[in-house]
C-alpha positions in Angstrom: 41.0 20.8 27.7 37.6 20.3 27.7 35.9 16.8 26.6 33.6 17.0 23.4 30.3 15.2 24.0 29.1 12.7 21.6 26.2 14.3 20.0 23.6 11.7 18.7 20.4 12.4 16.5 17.4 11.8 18.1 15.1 12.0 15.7 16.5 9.4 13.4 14.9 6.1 13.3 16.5 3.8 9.9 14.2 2.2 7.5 15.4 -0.3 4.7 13.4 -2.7 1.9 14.6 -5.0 -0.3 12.6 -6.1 -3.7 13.2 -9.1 -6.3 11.6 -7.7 -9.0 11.2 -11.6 -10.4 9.4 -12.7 -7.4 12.1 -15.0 -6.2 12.3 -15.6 -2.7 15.7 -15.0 -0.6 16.9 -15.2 2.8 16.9 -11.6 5.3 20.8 -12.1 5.8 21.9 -9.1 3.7 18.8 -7.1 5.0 19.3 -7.7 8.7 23.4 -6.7 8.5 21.9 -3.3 6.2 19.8 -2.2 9.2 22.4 -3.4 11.6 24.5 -1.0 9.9 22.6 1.6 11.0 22.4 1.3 14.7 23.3 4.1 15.5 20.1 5.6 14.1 18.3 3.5 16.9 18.4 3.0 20.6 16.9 0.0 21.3 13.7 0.5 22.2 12.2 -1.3 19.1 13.1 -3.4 15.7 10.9 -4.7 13.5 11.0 -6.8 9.7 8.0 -7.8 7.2 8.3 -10.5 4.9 6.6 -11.2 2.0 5.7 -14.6 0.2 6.7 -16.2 4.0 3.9 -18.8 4.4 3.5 -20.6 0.8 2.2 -23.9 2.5 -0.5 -21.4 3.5 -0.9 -18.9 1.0 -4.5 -18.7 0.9 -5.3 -18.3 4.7 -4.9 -15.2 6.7 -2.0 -15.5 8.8 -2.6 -13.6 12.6 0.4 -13.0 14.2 -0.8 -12.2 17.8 1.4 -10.4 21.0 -0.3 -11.6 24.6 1.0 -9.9 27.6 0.2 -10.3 31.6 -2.1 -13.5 32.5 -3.6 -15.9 30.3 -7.2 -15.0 30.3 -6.2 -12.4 26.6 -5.4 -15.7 25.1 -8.5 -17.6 26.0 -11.0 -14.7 25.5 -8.7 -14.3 22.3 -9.5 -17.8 21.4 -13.1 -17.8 21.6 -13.4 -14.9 19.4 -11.4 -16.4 16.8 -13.4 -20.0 16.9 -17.0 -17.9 16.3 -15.2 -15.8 13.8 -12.9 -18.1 11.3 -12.2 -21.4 10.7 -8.4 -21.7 12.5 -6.7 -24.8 10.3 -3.8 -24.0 12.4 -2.1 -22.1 15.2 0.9 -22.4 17.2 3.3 -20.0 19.2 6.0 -18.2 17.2 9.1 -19.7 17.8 12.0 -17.7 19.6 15.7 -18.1 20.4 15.3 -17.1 24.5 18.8 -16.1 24.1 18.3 -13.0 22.1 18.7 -9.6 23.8 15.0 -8.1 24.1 13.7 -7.2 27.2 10.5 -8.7 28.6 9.2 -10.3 25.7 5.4 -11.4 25.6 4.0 -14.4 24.7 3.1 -14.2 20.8 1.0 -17.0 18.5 0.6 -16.9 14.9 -2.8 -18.8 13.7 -3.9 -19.1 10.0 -7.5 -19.0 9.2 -10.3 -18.2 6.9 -13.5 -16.4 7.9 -16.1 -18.3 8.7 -18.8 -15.2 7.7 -22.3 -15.5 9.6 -25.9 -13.5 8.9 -25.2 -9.8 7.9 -21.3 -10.0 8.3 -21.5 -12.2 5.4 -22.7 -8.2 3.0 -18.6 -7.6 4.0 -15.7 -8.9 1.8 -13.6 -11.1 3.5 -10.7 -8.5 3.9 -13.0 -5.8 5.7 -14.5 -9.1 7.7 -10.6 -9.1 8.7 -10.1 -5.9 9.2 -13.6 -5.9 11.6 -12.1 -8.7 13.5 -8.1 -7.2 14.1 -9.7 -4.1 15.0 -12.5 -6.2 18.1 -9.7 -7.7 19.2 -7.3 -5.0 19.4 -9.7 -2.4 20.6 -11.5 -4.7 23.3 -9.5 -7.7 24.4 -7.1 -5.8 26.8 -3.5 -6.9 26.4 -3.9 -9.0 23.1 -2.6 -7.1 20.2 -2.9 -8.2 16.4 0.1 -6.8 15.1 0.2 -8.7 11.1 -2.9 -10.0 9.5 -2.1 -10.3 5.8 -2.0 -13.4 3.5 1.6 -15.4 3.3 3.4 -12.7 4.5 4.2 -11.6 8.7 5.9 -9.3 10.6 8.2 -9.8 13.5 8.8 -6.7 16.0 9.6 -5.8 19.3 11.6 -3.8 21.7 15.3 -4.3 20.9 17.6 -3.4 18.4 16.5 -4.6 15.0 19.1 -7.5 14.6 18.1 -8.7 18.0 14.5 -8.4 17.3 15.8 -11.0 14.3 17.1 -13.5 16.2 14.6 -13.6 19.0 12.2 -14.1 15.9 15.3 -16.6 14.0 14.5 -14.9 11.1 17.7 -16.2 9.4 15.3 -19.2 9.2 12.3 -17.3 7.1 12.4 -16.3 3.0 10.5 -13.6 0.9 10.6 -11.8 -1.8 10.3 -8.6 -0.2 11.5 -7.4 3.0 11.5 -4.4 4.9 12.8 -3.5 8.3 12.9 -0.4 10.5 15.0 0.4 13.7 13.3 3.0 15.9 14.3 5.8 17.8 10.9 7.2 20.0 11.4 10.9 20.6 7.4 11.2 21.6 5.8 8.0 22.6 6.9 4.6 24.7 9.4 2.1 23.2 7.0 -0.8 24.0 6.0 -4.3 21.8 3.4 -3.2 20.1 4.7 0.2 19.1 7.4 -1.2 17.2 7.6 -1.0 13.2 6.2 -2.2 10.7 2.4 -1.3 10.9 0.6 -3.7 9.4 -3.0 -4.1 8.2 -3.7 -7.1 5.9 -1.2 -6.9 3.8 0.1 -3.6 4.1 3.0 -2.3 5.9 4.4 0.4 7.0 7.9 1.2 8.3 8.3 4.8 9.2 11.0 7.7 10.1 9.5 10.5 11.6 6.8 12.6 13.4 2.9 13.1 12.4 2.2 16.7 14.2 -1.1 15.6 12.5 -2.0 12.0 14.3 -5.0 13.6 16.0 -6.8 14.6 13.1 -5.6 11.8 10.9 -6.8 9.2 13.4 -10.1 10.8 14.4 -10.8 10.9 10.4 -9.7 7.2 10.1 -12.2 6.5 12.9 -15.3 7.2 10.6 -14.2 4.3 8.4 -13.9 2.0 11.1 -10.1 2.1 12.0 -9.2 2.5 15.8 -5.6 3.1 16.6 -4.1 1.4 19.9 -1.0 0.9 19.4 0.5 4.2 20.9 2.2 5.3 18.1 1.4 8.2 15.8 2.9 6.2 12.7 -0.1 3.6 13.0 -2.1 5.9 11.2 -0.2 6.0 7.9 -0.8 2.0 7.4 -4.8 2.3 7.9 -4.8 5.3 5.5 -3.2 3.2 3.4 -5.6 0.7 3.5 -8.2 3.3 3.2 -6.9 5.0 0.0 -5.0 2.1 -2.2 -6.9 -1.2 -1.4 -10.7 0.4 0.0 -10.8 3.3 -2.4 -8.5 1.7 -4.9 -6.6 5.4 -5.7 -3.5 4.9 -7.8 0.4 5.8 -5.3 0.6 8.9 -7.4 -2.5 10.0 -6.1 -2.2 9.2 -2.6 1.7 10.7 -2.7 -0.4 14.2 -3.1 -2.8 13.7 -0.9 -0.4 12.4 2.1 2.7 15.2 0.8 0.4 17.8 -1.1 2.0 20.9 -2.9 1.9 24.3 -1.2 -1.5 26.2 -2.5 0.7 28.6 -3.9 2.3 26.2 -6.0 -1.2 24.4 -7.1 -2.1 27.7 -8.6 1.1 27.4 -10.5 -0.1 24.5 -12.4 -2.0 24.2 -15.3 -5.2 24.2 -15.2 -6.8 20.6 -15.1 -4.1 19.3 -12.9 -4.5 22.3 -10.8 -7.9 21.2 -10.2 -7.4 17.2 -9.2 -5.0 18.7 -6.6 -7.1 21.3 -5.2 -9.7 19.1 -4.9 -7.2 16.2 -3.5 -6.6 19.1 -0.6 -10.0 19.8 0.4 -11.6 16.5 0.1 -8.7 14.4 2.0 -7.3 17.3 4.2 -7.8 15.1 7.2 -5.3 12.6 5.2 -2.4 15.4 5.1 0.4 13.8 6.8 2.1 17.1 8.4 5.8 16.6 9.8 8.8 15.1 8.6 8.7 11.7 7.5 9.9 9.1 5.5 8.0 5.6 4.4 8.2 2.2 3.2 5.2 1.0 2.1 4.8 -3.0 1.3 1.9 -5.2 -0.2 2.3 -7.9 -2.1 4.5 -8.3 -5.4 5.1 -3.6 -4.6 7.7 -2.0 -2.9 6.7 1.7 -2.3 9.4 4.5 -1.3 7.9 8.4 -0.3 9.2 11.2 2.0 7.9 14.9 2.8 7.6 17.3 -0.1 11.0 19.0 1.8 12.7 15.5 2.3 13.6 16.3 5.9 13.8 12.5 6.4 16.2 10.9 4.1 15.1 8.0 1.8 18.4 6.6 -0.7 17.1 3.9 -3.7 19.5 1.4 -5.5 19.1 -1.4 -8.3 21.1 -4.1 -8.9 20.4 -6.6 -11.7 16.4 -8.1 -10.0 17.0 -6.9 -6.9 16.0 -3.1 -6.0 16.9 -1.6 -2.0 15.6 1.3 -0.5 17.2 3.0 2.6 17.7 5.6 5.2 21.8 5.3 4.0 23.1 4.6 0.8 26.0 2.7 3.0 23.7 0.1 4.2 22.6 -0.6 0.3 26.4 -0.9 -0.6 26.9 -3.5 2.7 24.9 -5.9 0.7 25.5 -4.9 -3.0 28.9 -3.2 -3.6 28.2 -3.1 -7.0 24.4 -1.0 -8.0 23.6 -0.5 -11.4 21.9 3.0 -9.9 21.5 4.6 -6.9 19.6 8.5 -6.5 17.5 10.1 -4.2 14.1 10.6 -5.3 12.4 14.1 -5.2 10.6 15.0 -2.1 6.5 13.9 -2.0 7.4 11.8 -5.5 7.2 8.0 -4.9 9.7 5.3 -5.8 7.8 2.2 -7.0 9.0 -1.3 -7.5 6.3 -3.4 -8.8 5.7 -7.4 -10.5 3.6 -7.8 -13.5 1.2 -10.8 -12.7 3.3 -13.1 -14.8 5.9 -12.9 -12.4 8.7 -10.8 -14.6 10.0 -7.5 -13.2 8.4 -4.3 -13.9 11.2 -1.6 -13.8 11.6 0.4 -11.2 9.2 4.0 -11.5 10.0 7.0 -10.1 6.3 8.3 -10.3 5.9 11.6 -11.9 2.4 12.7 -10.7 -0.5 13.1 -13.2 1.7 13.0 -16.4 
């Protein structure tokens, strides 16, 4: 009788957010046993959760969360760039439980500071003085890596499997009022710290399933505006075009849903004949921006939760509500770990996106599945 291999997916990764729609804070419990549940999607080469609303005591200060690896002289020259840069009101190293299972872990601070703007830096807002700064270090200071740089909110990420990744980080000890975690599966580049999800640029992150047969061409387009990717992973490139888009160029997540997952041209000329024309000209003019592969995303700033997949949805992406609380997942199983009981639970439409949003008074928005350009 012959023996039946076990067959396992490798080109899975999981990916799963949770939203209070109220802006109430809560503890990652229920979402680090959700993307537990899913470890078989992984294989331990990298973990990784953002939390939002983390740092209150220091809600106004950009919080740096920064990986050092090798000798100390990336943490000194690191130093010095942030003393002539910002005013640093605090810094300390992350705190860790050294019994967690993650291989070779570097040493990584956080530091919370404001920029300190001098002669013509002081033309730039203080986000793209930020943005400058993450991108000197990360591009110049060899082994230092900026891996979160928004305003109270971090993320935590490494090599492991995600719910080891949590307790190195003792993320039972952290509350938000979003959080999104990914478990990774690297079928095309190294399982190393940095690589790890989310992707984070100010407040922006990214947690990703998939494959960009496109990075080259997205990254050397990101380059003109200033973004260098070092990370070693093609899903880096989805959080700066993020950036880019929503917070630079201040286009609306039905719009960008088209320009990352655009219609076929034969199905453009389909339309009628004024939206025809935005999304003809949304393929020419951001072309570079196509994301082309299978993917599936999780895209987090503060008080929005944002859910999007491939126009073919060959990544799977499950949504759920529950009374405030709204999930978003590779499974529907791992929503159902932490809420038996959803009020409703679909799959959105390929290249359509899921958002979950607060109204500035702090009362929840519903949830919109976003029908483009109606």
């Amino acid at each position: 009788m012959r023996r039946k291999m076990y067959e396992k997916e490798i080109s899975a990764c999981s990916i799963f957010g949770a939203m209070n729609i109220e802006g109430e804070r809560f503890t990652g419990e229920g979402v680090i046993k959700a993307i537990a549940n899913m470890h078989l999607r992984g294989n331990g080469l990298g973990g990784g959760f953002a939390i939002y609303g983390l740092y209150p005591e220091y809600e106004y200060y950009y919080a740096l969360h920064i990986m050092f690896r090798g000798n100390e002289g990336a943490k000194k020259e690191t130093d010095a760039l942030l003393n002539r840069s910002f005013d640093v009101v605090h810094d300390e190293e992350m705190p860790s439980g050294e019994r967690a299972n993650v291989p070779d872990p570097p040493l990584v601070w956080r530091y919370f500071v404001a920029p300190d703007k001098k002669g013509k830096d002081k033309l730039l807002s203080d986000d793209d003085y930020v943005v400058q700064k993450v991108m000197d270090i990360n591009l110049r200071i060899e082994n230092a890596h900026v891996f979160s740089s928004g305003k109270n909110m971090g993320v935590f990420k490494g090599v492991g499997y995600p719910e080891d990744v949590a307790e190195y980080f003792q993320l039972d000890s952290y509350r938000g009022h979003i959080w999104t975690a990914h478990g990774r599966f690297p079928t095309n580049t190294q399982g190393w710290w940095g690589g790890a999800h989310p992707f984070c640029i100010l407040d922006w992150t990214v947690a990703h399933n998939g494959e960009i047969s496109s990075y080259g061409t997205n990254r050397r387009y990101l380059e003109m505006f200033g973004y260098h990717c070092t990370l070693n992973t093609d899903s880096e490139v989805i959080a700066y075009a993020v950036d880019l888009l929503m917070r630079r160029q201040n286009l609306p997540m039905d719009v960008v849903a088209k320009i990352f997952a655009p219609p076929v041209w034969e199905a453009i000329e389909r339309e009628e004949e004024s939206k025809k024309i935005l999304l003809a000209m949304l393929r020419r003019v951001y072309a570079p921006l196509l994301i082309n592969g299978p993917f599936a995303v999780i895209i987090a700033h503060h008080g929005e939760m944002i859910g999007l997949t491939d126009r073919i949805r060959l990544r799977p992406l499950t949504a759920g509500v529950r009374g405030k609380m709204t999930y978003l997942s590779s499974e529907e199983a791992a929503i159902r770990l932490v809420s038996k009981k959803l009020d409703r639970a679909w799959t959105p439409n390929g290249g359509e996106p899921i958002v979950v949003s607060l109204d500035g008074g702090g009362r929840g928005e519903k949830v919109d599945e976003v029908i483009p350009f109606a």
